[in-house]
N, C-alpha and C positions, 0 to 999 in steps of 0.2 A: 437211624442209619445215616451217615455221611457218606457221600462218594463224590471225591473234588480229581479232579486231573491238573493235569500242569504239563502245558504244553514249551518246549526247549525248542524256538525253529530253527536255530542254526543248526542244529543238529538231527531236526523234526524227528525230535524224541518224546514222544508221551511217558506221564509217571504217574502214580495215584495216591492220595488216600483217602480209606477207607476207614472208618470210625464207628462207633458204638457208644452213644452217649452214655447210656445206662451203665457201661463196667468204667466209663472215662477209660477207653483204649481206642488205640491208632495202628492200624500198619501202614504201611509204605511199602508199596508194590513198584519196583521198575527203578527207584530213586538216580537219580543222576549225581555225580559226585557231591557237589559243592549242595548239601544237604538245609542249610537257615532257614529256606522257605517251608521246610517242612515244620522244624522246631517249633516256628514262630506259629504255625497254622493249625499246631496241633495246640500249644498254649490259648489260642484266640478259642478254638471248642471247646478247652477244656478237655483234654485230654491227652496221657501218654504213650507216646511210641512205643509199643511192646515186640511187634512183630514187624519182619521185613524180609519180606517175597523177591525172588529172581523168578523172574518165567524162564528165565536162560541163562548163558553166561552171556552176553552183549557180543557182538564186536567192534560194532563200531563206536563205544565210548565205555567209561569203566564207570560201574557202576560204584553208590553211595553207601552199600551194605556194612563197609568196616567202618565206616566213618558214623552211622547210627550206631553200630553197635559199641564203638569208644564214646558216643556221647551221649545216647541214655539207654545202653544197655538192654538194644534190641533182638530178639533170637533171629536169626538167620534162617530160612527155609528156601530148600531146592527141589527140584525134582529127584525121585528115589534114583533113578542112573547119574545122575549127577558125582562128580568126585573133586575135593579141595582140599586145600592146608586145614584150613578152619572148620573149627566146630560146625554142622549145619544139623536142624530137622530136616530126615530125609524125607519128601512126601510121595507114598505112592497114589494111587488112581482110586481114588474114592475118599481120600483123608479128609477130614473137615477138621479146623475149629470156632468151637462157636458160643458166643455170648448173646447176654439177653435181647439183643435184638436183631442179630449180625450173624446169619453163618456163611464162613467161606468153605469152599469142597473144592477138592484139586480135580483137575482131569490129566491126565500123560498124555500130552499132545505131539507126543516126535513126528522132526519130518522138517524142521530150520535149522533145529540141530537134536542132539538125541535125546536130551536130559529135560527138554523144552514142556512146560506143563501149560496150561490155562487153569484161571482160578474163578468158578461160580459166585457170586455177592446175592446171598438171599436178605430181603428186605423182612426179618421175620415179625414186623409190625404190619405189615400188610400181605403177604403171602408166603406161607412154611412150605409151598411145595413145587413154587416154579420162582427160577431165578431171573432177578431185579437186571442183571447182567452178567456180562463175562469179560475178565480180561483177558485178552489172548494173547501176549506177549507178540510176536514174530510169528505166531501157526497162523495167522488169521487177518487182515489187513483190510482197510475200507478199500474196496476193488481192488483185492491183491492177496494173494498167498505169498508166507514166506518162503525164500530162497534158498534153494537145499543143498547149492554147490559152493557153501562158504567153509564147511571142515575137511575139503580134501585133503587139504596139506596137515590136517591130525586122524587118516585115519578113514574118514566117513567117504564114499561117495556119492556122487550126485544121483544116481539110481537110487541108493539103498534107504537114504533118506529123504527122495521123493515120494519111495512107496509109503515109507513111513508117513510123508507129510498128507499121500492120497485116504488111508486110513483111519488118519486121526481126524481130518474134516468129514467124512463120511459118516465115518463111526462113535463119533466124541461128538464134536460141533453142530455139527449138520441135525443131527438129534434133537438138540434144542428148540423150545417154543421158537415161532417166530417173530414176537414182540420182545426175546433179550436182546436188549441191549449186547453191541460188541464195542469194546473199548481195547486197541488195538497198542502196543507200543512204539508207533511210528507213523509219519503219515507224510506224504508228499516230499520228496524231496529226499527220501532216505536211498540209499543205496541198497536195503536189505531189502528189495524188491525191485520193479520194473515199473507199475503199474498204481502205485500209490495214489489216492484219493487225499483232494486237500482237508477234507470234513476228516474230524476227529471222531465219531461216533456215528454208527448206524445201528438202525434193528438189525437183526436179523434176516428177518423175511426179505428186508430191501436185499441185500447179500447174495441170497439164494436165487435171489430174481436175475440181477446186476451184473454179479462180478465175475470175469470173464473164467477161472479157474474152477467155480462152484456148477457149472454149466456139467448137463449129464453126458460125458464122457468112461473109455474105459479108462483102467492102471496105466497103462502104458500111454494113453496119447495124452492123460494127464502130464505125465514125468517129461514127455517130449516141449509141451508145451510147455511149462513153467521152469525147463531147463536153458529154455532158448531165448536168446537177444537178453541175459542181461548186463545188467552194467557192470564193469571192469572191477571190483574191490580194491579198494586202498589197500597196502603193504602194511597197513600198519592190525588192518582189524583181526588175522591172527593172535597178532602180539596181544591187542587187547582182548582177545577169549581168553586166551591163557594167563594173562594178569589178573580176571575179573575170579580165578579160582583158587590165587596165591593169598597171603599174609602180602601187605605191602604199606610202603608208608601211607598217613592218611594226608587229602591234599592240604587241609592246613599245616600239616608240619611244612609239607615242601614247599610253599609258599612264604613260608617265613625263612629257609634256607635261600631261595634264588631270586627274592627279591631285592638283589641289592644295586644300590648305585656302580657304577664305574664311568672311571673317566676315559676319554677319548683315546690316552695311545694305550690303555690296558686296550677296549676295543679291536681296536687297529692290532695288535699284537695279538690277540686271542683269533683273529680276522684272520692271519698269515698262521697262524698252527692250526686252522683249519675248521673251526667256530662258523656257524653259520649266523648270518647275521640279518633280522629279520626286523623287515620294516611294516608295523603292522596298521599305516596312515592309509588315507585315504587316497585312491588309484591317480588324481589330479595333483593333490598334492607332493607324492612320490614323482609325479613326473616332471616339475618344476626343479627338484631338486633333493637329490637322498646319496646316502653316503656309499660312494664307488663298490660294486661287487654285494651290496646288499638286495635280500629278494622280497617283493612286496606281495605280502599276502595282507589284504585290508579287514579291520575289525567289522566290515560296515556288511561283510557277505558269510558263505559258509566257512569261515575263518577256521577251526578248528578238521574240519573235512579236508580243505585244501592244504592245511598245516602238514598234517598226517601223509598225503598223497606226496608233496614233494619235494619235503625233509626228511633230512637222515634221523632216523632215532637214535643212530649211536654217534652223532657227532655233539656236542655244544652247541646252547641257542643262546644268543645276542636279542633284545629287542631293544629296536630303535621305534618309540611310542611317543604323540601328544603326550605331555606334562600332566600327570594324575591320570591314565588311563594304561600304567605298565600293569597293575596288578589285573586288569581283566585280563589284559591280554596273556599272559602268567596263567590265571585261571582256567580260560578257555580251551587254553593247551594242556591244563591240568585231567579234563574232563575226556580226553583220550589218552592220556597215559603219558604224554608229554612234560616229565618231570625233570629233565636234562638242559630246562635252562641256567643260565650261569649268571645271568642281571641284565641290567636296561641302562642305554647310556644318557648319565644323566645329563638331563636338561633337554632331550631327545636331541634333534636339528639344531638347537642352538649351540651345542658344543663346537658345532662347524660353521661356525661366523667366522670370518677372516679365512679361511681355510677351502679357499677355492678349489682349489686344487685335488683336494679329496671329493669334491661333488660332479656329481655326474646328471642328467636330464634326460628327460625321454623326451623324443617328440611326439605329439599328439596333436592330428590333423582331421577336420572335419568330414563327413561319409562323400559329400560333394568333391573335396579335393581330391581323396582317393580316388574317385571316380573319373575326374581331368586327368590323374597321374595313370592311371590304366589306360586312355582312350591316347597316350602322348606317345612316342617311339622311345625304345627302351623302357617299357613300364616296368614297376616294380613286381613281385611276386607276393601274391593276395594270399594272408597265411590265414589258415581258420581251424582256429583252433578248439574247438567246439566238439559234443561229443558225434560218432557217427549217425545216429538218430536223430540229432538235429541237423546234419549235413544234408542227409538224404530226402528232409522233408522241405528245405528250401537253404538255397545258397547261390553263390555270387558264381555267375559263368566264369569259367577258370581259374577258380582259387583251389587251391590244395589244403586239402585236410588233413592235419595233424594233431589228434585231442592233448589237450591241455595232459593229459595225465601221461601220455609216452614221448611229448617232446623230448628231454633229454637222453633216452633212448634212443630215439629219431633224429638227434642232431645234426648227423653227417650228412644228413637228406637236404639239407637248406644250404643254398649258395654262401659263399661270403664275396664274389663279387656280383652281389645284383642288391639295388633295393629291399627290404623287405617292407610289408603292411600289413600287421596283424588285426584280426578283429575276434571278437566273442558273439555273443548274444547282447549284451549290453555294457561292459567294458570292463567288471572285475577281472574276468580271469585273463583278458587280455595286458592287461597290466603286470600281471603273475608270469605272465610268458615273456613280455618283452626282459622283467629282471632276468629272467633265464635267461635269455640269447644274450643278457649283457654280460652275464657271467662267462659265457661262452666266447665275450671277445667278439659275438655279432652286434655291430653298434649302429649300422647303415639302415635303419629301422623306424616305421612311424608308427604308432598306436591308434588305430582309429576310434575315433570320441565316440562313446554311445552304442557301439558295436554295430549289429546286422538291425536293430531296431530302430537305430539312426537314420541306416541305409534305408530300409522302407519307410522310414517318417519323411524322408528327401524326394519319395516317388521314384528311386533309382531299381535296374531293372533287378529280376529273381530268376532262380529257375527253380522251380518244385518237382 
């Protein structure tokens, strides 16, 4: 038996496969779109993709399923509540299949969403009757259950699939030895929980001991608890459930559609009928110098997260990219469902030599200057743009909080005749905020280098 993961951190998306030397078969459990690594890893074992598992529909990125199944011909398996365009094996709560060395056995885990299963991986070279591990998709997380208030708006409430979610770990999971292995599909960093662990794997037993949701509780303080503090969902991860159970282009077509050059006043002309035009350099260099009215979301962070949060999906994407670096950035937007770019302009920045006039600059000042600029008369307003949990756990006395993800909602809240000084955590998303307020025509504005990690590397003061 093979069992390989493949860990996506921009996205801290986990994916699998699981293999069978002995039939030369492959599934692919979780696949993320842009699918090679799989190809190539299943050719290095010696073996073919036959099958390809969803624990769920995703939302927050669209899964690789059509794109194995157009490239070798893989069947498709869901959960039996599950419903799609496409052919799928429906699996209910006890289904196996299994070859000479390898059984997989579904379990119905609802309770992140409805259709949500876990799948057992028996090693049956070393043991037929207790499982090697589990994948748990979204039901199951290294310190963390999944989040049950992501299909309101199709339907589901956050009660009705928390009960579900209190069940299926009780009743499904919790069941399990305590030396399975749990292999989760997400981990630190994802938004489809609160509480996410950076480790990619745990036993079991560590789980039961550990993590804060598995803790003996009733129904109800369960559902209270894992309904409360979390984080805000992107706009976009609807869109992505319900694309992830459509017919839809595969990302290589659409990568050879919108990868094309254009020149500068297509740009500019696409820019004024309302094209969004996305610079995806890094936060330093965006600040030097990028082209007027463009928003910087940097390849170097959660690029494809931040994409989604606050871009339109139904407008036109523009990217302004380092020279050989448009097609990631293409891709990575590809991997949520971002298939509405229109091309990159070529030769990125250098179209705009001589053409002053169209560049714009951020200023970006050190955590100390900020810190002069506040203690001066008429200080600036200390903008922190961070989420409320990190607000609440330490921050700059008198800055105002406004997360990075409802600024533009919250725009009317911000002066336009006073200074502003933005900061982050460390200074991605601060960068992403100040293109905003440039958008907005707020230009009176500094970026502070390095964000609140700056601030405490300088020994300046905190309040927690």
């Amino acid at each position: 038996m093979i069992l390989k993961q493949y860990y996506l951190g921009c996205l801290a998306h986990a994916s699998y496969l699981v293999g069978d030397e002995a039939s030369a078969t492959a599934i692919i459990v979780d696949p993320q779109r842009d699918v090679q690594q799989y190809l190539v890893d299943a050719e290095k074992f010696g073996l073919q993709i036959r099958h390809v598992f969803l624990s769920h529909f995703h939302a927050d990125f669209v899964a690789g399923h059509l794109e194995l199944r157009a490239r070798c011909g893989a069947a498709i398996h869901l959960g039996s509540r599950a419903k799609a365009e496409y052919a799928f094996a429906a699996m209910k709560d006890g289904d196996t299949i299994e070859f000479p060395g390898l059984r997989l056995q579904v379990l119905e885990t609802p309770g992140h969403t409805i259709e949500s299963i876990s799948i057992l991986v028996f090693d049956l070279g070393k043991d037929q009757a207790h499982p090697y591990a589990v994948l748990t998709g979204d039901t199951l997380f290294i310190g963390d259950v999944g989040r049950p208030d992501l299909r309101a708006s199709l339907g589901w409430s956050a009660n009705l699939l928390g009960s579900h979610l209190y069940e299926s770990l009780h009743n499904k999971l919790l069941k399990l030895p305590d030396e399975t292995l749990v292999y989760p599909a997400h981990g630190s960093g994802s938004l489809c929980g609160k509480n996410l662990s950076s480790d990619t794997v745990s036993p079991l037993g560590v789980q039961r001991r550990m993590n804060y949701a598995l803790q003996p509780m009733t129904k109800e303080e369960f559902i209270r608890l894992v309904t409360a503090d979390q984080p805000d969902a992107p706009p976009y991860f609807t869109y992505d459930a319900i694309l992830n159970t459509r017919e839809h282009t595969s990302l290589d077509e659409n990568l050879e559609q919108v990868l094309r050059p254009l020149e500068l006043d297509e740009v500019l002309r696409m820019g004024d009928a309302g094209a969004q035009i996305l610079d995806v350099r890094d936060a330093a260099e965006y600040a030097q110098g990028h082209l007027a009215g463009s928003i910087n979301i940097g390849l170097g962070g959660q690029y494809a997260t931040w994409a989604g949060t606050v871009l339109d999906r139904t407008k036109p994407i523009v990217i302004i990219a380092e020279p050989r670096r448009e097609k990631e950035a293409a891709l990575r937007l590809g991997r949520i469902g971002f298939d509405h770019v229109t091309g990159y302009m070529r030769g990125g920045m250098e179209a705009l030599a001589g053409r002053s006039d169209l560049v714009w600059t951020t200023e970006r000042i050190s955590a100390p200057a900020v810190a002069q600029e506040l203690a001066n008369a008429g200080p600036p307003l200390l903008l922190d743009i961070r989420n409320p949990r990190e607000w609440a756990a330490k921050h700059v006395d008198g800055s105002v909080n406004i997360p990075l993800n409802h600024l533009q909602e919250r725009i009317a809240e911000l002066p336009r005749d006073r200074r502003i000084a933005i900061h982050c955590a460390g200074g991605y998303r601060s960068s992403i905020a100040a293109s905003i307020l440039q958008q907005y025509g707020i230009t009176n504005l500094a970026e502070m280098a390095g964000g609140l990690a700056a601030w405490e590397a300088a020994k300046l003061p905190l309040v927690s």
